[in-house]
C-alpha positions in Angstrom: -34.5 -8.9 27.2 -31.5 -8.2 25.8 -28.6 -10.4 25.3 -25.4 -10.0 27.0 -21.9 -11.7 26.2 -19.5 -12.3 29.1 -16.2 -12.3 27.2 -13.5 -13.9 29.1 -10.0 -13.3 27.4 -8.5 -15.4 25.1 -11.8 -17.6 24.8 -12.8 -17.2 21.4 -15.1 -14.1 22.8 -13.4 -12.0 19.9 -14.7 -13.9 16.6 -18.2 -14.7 18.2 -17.9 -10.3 18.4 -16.6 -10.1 15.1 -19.0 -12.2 13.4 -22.4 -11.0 14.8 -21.0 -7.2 14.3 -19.8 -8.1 10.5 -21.6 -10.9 9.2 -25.1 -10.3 11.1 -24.5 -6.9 10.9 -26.2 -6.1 14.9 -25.6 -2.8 17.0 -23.4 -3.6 19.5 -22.2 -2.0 22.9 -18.7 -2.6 24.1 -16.1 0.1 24.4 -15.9 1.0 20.3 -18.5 3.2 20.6 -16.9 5.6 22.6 -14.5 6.9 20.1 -13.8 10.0 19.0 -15.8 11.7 21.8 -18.5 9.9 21.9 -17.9 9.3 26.0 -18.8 12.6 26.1 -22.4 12.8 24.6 -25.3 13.3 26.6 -27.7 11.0 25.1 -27.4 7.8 24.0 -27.4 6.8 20.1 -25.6 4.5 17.8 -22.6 5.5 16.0 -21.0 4.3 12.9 -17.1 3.4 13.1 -16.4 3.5 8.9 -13.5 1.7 9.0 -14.7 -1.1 11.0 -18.0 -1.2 9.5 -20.0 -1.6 12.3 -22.3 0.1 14.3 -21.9 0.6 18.1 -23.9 2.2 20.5 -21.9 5.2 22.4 -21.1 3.8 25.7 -19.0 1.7 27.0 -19.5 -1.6 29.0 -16.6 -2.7 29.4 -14.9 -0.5 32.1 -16.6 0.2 35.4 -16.7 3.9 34.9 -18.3 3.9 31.0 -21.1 1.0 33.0 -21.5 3.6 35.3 -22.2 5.9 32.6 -24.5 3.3 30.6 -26.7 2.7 33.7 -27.2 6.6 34.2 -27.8 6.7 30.3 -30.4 4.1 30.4 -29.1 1.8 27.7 -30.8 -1.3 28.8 -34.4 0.7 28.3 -33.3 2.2 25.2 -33.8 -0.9 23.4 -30.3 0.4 20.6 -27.9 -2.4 21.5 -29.0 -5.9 19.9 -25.9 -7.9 22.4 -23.9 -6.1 25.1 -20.5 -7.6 25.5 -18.6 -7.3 28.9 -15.9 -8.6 31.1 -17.4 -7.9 34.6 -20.3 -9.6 35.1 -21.5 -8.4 38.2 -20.7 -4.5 37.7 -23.2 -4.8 33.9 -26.4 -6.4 35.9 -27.0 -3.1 37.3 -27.5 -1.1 34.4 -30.3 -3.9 33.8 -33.6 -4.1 35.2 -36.6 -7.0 35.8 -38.4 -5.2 32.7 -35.2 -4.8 30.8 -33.2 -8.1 31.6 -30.2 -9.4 30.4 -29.6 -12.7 29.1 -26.0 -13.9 29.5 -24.6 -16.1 26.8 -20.7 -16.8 27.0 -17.8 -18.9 25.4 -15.7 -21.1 27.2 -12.3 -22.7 26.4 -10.2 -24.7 28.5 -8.2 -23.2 31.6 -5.1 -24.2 31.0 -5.3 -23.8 27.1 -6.6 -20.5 27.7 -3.7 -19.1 30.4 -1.1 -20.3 27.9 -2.6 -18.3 25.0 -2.9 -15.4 27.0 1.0 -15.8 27.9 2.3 -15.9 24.5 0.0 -13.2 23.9 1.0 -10.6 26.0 4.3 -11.4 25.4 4.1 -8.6 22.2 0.4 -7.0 23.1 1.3 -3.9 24.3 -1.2 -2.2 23.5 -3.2 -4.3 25.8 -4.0 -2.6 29.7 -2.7 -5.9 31.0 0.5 -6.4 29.4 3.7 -6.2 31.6 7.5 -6.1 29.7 8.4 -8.8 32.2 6.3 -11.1 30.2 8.1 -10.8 27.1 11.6 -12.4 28.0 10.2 -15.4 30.4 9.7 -18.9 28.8 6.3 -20.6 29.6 7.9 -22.7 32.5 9.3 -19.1 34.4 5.6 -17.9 33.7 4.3 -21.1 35.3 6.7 -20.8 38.6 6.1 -16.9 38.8 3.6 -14.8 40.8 2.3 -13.3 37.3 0.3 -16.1 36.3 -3.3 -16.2 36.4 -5.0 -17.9 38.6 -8.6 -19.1 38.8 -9.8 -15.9 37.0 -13.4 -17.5 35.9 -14.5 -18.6 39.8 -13.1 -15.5 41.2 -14.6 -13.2 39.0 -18.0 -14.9 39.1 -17.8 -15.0 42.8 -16.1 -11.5 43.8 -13.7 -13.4 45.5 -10.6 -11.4 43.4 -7.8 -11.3 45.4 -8.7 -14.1 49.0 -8.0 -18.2 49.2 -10.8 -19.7 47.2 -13.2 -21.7 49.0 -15.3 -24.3 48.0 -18.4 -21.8 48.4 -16.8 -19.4 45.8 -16.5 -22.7 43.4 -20.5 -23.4 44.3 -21.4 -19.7 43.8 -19.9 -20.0 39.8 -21.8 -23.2 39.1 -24.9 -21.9 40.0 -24.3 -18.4 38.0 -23.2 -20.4 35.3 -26.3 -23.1 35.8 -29.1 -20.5 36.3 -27.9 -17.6 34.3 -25.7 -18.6 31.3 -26.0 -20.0 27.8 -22.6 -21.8 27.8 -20.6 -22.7 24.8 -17.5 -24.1 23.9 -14.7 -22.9 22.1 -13.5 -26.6 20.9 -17.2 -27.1 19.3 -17.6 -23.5 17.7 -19.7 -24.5 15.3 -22.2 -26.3 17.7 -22.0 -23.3 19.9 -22.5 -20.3 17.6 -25.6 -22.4 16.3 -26.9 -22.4 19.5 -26.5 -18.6 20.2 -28.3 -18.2 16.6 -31.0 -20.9 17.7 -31.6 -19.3 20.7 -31.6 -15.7 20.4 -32.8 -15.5 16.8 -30.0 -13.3 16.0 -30.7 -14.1 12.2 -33.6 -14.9 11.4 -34.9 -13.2 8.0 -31.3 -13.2 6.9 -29.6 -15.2 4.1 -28.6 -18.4 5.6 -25.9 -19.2 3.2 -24.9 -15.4 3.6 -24.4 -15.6 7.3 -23.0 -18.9 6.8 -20.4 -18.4 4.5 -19.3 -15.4 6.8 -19.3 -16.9 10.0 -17.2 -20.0 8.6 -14.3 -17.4 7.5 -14.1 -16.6 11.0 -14.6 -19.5 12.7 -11.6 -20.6 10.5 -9.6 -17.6 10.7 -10.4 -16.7 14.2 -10.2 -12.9 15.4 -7.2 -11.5 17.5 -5.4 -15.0 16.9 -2.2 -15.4 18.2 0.3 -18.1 17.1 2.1 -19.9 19.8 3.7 -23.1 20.7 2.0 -26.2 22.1 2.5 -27.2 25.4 2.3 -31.3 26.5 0.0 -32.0 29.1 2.4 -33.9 30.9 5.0 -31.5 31.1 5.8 -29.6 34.3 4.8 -26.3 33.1 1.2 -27.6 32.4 1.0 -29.5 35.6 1.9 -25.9 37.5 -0.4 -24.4 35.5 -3.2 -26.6 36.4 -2.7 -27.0 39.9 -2.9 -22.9 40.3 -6.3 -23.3 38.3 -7.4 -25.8 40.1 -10.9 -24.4 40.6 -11.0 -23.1 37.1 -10.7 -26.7 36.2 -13.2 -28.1 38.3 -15.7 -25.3 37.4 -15.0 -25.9 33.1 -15.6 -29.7 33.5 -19.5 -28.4 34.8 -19.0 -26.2 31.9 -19.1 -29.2 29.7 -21.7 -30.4 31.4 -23.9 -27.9 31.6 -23.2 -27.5 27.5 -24.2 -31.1 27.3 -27.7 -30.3 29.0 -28.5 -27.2 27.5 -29.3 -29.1 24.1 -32.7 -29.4 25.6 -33.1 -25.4 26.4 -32.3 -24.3 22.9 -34.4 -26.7 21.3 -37.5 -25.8 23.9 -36.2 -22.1 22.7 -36.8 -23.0 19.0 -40.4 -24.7 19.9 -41.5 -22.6 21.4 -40.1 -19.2 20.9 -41.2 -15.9 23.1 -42.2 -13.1 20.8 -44.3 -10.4 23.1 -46.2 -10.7 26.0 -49.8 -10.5 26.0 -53.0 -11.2 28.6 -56.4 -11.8 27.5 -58.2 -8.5 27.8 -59.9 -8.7 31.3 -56.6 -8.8 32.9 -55.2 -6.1 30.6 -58.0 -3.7 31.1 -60.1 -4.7 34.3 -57.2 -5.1 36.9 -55.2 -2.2 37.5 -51.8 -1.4 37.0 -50.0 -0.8 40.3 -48.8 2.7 38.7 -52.4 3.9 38.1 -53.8 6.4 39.9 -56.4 5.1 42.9 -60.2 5.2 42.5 -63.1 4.8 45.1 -64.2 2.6 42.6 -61.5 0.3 42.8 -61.9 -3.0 44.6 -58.9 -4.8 46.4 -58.4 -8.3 44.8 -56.6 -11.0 47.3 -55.1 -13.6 45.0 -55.8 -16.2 47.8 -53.3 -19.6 46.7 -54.2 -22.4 48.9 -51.2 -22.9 51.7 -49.7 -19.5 51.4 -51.3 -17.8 54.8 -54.0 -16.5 52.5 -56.0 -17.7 55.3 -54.3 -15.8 58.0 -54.8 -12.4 55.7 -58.8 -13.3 55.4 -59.0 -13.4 59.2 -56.9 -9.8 59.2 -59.3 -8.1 57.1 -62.8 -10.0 57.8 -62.4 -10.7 62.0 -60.1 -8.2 63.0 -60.6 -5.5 60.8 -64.9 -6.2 60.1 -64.3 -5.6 57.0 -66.8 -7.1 54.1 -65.7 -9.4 52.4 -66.4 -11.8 48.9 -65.4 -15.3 48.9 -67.4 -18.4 48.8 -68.8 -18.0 52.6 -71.2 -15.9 51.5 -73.5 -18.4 49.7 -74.0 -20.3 53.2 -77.7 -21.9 53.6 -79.5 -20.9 50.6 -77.9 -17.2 49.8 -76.3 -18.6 46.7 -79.7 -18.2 45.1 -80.1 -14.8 45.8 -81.7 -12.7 43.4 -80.3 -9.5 44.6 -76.4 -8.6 46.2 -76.4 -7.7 49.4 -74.1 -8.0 52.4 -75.1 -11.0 55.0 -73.5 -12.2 58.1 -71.7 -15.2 59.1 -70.6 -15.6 62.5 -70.5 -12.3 63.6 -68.6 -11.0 60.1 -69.9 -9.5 56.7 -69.4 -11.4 53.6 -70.9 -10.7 50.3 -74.3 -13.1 49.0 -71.7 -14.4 46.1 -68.9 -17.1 45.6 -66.2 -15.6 43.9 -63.8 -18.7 44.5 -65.4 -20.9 42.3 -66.3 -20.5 38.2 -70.4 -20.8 38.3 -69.9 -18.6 41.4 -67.8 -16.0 39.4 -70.1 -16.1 36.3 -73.4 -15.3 39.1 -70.8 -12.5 41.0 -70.5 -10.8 37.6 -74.5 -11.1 36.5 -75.0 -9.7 39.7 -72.7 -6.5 39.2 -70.3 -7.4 42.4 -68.1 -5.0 40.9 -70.4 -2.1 40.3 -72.1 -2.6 43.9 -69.4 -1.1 45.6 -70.8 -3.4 48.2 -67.1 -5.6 49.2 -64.0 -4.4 51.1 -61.8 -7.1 49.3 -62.5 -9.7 46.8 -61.0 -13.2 47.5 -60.1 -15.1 44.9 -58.2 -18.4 43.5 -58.8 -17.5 39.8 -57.5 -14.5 39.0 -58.0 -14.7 35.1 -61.7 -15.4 35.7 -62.8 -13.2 38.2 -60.8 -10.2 36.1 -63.9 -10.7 33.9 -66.1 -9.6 36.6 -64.5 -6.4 36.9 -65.1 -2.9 34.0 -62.5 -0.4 33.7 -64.6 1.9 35.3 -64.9 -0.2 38.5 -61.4 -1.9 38.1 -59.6 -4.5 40.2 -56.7 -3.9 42.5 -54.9 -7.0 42.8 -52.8 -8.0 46.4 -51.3 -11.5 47.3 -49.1 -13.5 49.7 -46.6 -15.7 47.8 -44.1 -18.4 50.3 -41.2 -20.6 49.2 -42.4 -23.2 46.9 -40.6 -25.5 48.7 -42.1 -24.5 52.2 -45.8 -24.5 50.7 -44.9 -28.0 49.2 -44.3 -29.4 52.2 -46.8 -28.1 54.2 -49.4 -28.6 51.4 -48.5 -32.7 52.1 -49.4 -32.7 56.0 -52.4 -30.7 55.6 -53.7 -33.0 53.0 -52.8 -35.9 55.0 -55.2 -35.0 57.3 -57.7 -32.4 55.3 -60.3 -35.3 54.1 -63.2 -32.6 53.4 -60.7 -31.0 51.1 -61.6 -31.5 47.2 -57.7 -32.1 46.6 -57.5 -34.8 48.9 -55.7 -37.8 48.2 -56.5 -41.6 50.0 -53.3 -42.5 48.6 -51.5 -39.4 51.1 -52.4 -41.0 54.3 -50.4 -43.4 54.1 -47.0 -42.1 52.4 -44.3 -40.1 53.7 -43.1 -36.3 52.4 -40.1 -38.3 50.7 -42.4 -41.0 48.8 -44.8 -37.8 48.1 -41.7 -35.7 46.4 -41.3 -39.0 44.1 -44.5 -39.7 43.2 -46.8 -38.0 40.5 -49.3 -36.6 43.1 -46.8 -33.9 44.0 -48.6 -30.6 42.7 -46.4 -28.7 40.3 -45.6 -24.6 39.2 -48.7 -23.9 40.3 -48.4 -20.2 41.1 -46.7 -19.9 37.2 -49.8 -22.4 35.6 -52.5 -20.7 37.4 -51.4 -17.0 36.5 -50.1 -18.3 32.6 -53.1 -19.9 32.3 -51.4 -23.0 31.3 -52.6 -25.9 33.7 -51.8 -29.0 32.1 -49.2 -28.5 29.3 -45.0 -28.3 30.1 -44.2 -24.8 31.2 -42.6 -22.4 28.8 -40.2 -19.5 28.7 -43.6 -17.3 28.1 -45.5 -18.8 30.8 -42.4 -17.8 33.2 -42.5 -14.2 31.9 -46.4 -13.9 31.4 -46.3 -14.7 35.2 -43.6 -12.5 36.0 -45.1 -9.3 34.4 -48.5 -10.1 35.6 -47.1 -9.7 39.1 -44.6 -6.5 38.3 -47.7 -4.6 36.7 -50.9 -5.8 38.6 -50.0 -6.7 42.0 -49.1 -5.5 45.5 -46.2 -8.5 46.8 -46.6 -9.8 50.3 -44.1 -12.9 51.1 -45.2 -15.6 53.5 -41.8 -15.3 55.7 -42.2 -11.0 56.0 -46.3 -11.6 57.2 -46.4 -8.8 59.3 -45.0 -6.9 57.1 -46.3 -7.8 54.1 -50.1 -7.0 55.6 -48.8 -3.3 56.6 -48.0 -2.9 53.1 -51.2 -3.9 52.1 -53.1 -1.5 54.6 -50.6 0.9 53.4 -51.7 0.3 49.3 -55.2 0.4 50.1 -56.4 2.7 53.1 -56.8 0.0 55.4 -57.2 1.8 59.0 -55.1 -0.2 61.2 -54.5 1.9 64.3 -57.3 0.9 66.6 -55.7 -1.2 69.5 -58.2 -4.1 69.5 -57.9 -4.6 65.7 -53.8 -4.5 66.6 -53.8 -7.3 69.1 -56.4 -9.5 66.7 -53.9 -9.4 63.8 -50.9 -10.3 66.4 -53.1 -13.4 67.8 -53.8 -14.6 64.1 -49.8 -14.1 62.9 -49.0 -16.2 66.1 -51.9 -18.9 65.0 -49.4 -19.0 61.5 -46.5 -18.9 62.8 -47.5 -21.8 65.6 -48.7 -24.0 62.2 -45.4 -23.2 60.8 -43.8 -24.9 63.4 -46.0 -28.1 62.8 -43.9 -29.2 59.9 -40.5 -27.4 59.4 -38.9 -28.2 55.8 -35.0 -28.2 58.3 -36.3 -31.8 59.2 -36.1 -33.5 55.6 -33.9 -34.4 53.9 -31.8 -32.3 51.3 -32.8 -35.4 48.6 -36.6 -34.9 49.4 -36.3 -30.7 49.0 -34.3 -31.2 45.7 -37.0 -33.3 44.1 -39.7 -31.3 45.5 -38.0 -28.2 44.0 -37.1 -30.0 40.6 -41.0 -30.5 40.0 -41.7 -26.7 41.1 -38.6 -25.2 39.3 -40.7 -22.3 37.4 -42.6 -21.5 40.4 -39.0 -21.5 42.2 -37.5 -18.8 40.0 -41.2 -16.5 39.7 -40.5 -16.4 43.6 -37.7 -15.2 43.4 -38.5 -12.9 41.2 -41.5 -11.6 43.7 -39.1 -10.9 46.2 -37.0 -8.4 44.3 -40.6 -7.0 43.6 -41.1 -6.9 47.6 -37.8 -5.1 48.2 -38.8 -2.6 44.9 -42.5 -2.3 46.2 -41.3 -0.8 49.6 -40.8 2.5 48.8 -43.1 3.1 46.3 -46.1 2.4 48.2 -45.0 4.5 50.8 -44.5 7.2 47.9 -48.5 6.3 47.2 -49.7 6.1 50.0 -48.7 9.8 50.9 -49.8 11.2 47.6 -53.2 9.8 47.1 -55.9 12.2 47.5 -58.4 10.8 50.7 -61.5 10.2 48.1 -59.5 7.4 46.9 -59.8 5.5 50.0 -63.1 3.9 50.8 -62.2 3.4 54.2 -60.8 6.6 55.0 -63.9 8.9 55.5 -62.8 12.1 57.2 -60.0 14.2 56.7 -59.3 13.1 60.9 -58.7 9.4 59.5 -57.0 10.1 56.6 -54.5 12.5 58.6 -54.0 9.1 61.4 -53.6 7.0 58.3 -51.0 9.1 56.9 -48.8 9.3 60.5 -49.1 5.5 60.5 -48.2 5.7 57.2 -44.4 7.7 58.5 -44.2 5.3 61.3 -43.0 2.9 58.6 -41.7 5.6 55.6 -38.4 4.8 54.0 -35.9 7.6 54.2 -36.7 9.3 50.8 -39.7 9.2 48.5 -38.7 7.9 45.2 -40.2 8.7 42.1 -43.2 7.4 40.7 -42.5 3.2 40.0 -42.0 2.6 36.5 -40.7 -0.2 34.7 -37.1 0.8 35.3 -37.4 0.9 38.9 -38.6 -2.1 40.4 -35.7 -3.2 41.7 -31.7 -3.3 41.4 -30.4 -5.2 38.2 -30.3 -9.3 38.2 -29.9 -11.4 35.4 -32.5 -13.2 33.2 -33.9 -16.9 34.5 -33.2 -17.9 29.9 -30.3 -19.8 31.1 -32.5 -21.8 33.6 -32.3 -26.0 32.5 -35.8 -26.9 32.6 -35.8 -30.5 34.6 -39.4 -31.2 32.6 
């Protein structure tokens, strides 16, 4: 991750530049780099400026053409700049990626405070691209009255809303930027706010505090690109003018303040418990296979089955409809759990392995039994994705699929069904009796359990790592599917893994068992409660909120590329595919449903277009 400044004029964004370019001595990437040339190199590097002192790298992310330029250069994956400062926050999250994130810090100052600054400046800047002659002979009070003055320039940039009326949408969009996305500090508590930047992004750790100190103090005091100017009262006329054009600029730097209030908590979470790499324990790392690796007939599909999530639905796809065999916990039935042997059995008319591999004695007898090396399942169900990695060799690897819905959504219908569900382990007496607005208050509310169950963290408060442990466990090891794209999301699947799915019966199966879903979907839809009851309910799942979002830029990313895959996998890879005849009907299915264009091969660039970190997130725990 890499962090990125949002420098809005006049702000104080010049001495928080200044004094981590000169006193913490970091590689930055603004628009100095591209001096002398530089705009014109080929390949990125970082460039010393001698008589600034300073090292830049050669791009420049400040105007939309040198971001163009930095995206095609690949500065965000080149790991040289230590902070990217811009103005145009929407234009720099492309050049960024969901391996290669940036995490927006900025400084605030008040509106009003801030427009009159900028006046007096570029009253003599004229240097500056934004400084107009007319400035320089009008008093504050013209400025106030004329069509010059800025107006609302935080809100509209945030929300893209540059030139139109603003609306109270555009005023919701920038809080939620600023409330998911942003480390905000204040220019009237510099001190408090530069020590939070430090805190939280570790810009100098191993350096000499009072070194850093001392400097940073010169230019706190001294600020950079200061300009001297008269006070205005804030009762005068001129002020009042001046407020009422930036009106939502004001409403939106009171949440500022705020937010700065709340994020107290974030940085000192930060400083407990700070992210240094990302690692899984080895059986994930070197048993389940990256998404990117080349396909093996000795490869078994993993379901990640999560209870509530249509995991159901995508057993019946695959075990009724499609016969194929499966391993889950149906195939210990009567006294097959004591097996001494694997073998396939049947259950109801449909195969299942002699093995549980939804439970942890069952996993431990699966991998004693060599479930993995029997080449004997189709797919592999499982709850416990850490443990039943363990099961799995790098010669006979794991391939791991799942189906992920709106936390929310799964909330909810998680409640009814355990209302009612009295043979389930997780039921509750206590749920019989309550309604979905007494459950979201109470403590029996499950919580971030897709993020616990994949961080391996069920019982302690979620961290930053368990967020990104969950997130690249996802981006590297698994095929996406999403609850609301079902149909969708199982073509992809047959699409990843051979599945033949051009038979006419097996066709009209699936569609009976996605209209069995969507019919239970029905049941219980979220539109009836209350916005209180969601709100709570998502406050007690808000990591499991944002890794959700997160899985559905991986859906949109995933399309292509598995299309790409599919077409350029030799047929011995398949396991279902036994003839060239059915490999050549997969691969027409396969066009039925092909993007435009084959992209190249996924990589950790590619995944999706740019978004911004989730470091600014307030963690309601």
């Amino acid at each position: 991750d890499i962090p990125l400044f949002w420098h809005v004029a006049k702000s104080g964004g010049s001495t928080v530049k200044d004094m981590y370019e000169f006193c913490s001595q970091l590689v930055m990437a603004s628009d100095v780099g591209v001096r002398d040339g530089h705009d014109q190199d080929e390949t990125l590097a970082i460039v010393e400026i001698p008589e600034l002192s300073a090292r830049y790298v050669n791009v420049d992310t400040i105007h939309p053409d040198g971001i163009a330029r930095a995206k095609r250069l690949g500065l965000a994956q080149s790991g040289l700049a230590d902070i990217v400062i811009t103005s145009h926050v929407h234009e720099i999250s492309e050049i960024f990626t969901p391996s290669n994130r940036g995490v927006m810090f900025s400084l605030f100052r008040h509106p009003i405070q801030r427009v009159i600054s900028l006046f007096y400046y570029l009253q003599t800047a004229t240097w500056e691209p934004t400084y107009n002659p007319e400035l320089a002979s009008m008093t504050i009070e013209q400025y106030a009255d004329s069509p010059l003055v800025e107006s609302n320039l935080m809100v509209r940039m945030l929300s893209q809303n540059e030139e139109g009326k603003i609306t109270q949408d555009d005023i919701a969009v920038a809080k939620e930027i600023l409330r998911t996305k942003v480390l905000v500090g204040l220019m009237d508590q510099m001190d408090e706010s530069i020590r939070r930047f430090d805190a939280f992004f570790g810009f100098n750790e191993g350096k000499s505090f009072a070194d850093i100190s001392h400097c940073q103090q010169e230019f706190i005091g001294g600020g950079s690109n200061k300009h001297a100017h008269p006070a205005l009262e804030h009762t005068s006329d001129a002020w009042n003018k001046l407020a009422i054009k930036n009106w939502a600029d004001m409403i939106l730097y009171e949440y500022i303040v705020q937010l700065f209030n709340e994020q107290k908590g974030v940085v000192q979470a930060r400083q407990e418990h700070p992210v240094t790499h990302l690692s899984f324990p080895d059986p994930i790392t070197h048993n389940m296979a990256d998404i990117n690796e080349p396909k093996s007939e000795a490869d078994t599909p993993i379901f990640w089955f999560t209870s509530r999530f249509g995991g159901a639905v995508v057993e019946e796809v695959y075990a009724k409809c499609g016969q194929y065999t499966m391993a889950d916990d149906d195939g210990v039935q009567g006294k097959h759990g004591q097996d001494e042997e694997i073998d396939i059995i049947h259950v109801d008319g449909l195969k299942y392995i002699n093995v549980d591999t939804i439970h942890p004695e069952g996993i431990l007898r699966a991998k004693h039994l060599g479930l993995a090396q029997s080449g004997l399942a189709d797919i592999v169900i499982a709850s416990r994705i850490h443990e039943i990695s363990d099961i799995f060799t790098p010669e006979n690897k794991g391939r791991m699929f799942t189906l992920i819905q709106n936390p929310v959504e799964r909330a909810v219908d998680m409640f009814y069904f355990l209302k009612e569900a009295t043979w389930s382990p997780a039921h509750n007496t206590e749920h019989e009796s309550m309604t979905l607005e007494e459950y979201a208050a109470s403590d029996l509310v499950e919580s971030n359990h897709l993020v616990r169950a994949l961080s391996q963290n069920m019982e302690s408060k979620i961290t930053q790592e368990d967020i990104e442990v969950a997130m690249e466990i996802l981006r590297r090891k698994c095929i996406v599917g999403l609850s609301e794209h079902l149909e969708e999301s199982i073509r992809r699947f047959d699409i990843a893994f051979g599945f033949i799915f051009f038979d006419p019966d097996i066709e009209q199966c699936r569609q009976s068992s996605f209209g069995q879903l969507y019919e239970q979907q029905q049941r219980h839809p979220v539109a009836e409660h209350s916005d209180d009851t969601l709100e709570k309910l998502k406050e007690k799942n808000w990591a499991d909120m944002m890794l959700y979002e997160y899985a559905q830029h991986l859906f949109d990313a995933q399309r292509d590329f598995l299309h790409f895959m599919a077409q350029n996998t030799p047929l011995t890879s398949f396991r279902k595919l036994n003839t060239p005849d059915d490999h050549a009907r997969f691969l027409r299915k396969v066009m039925e449903f092909a993007p435009p264009s084959a992209p190249r091969k996924l990589t950790r660039a590619d995944h999706q277009r740019s978004f911004w970190s989730y470091q600014g997130q307030v963690n309601p725990e």
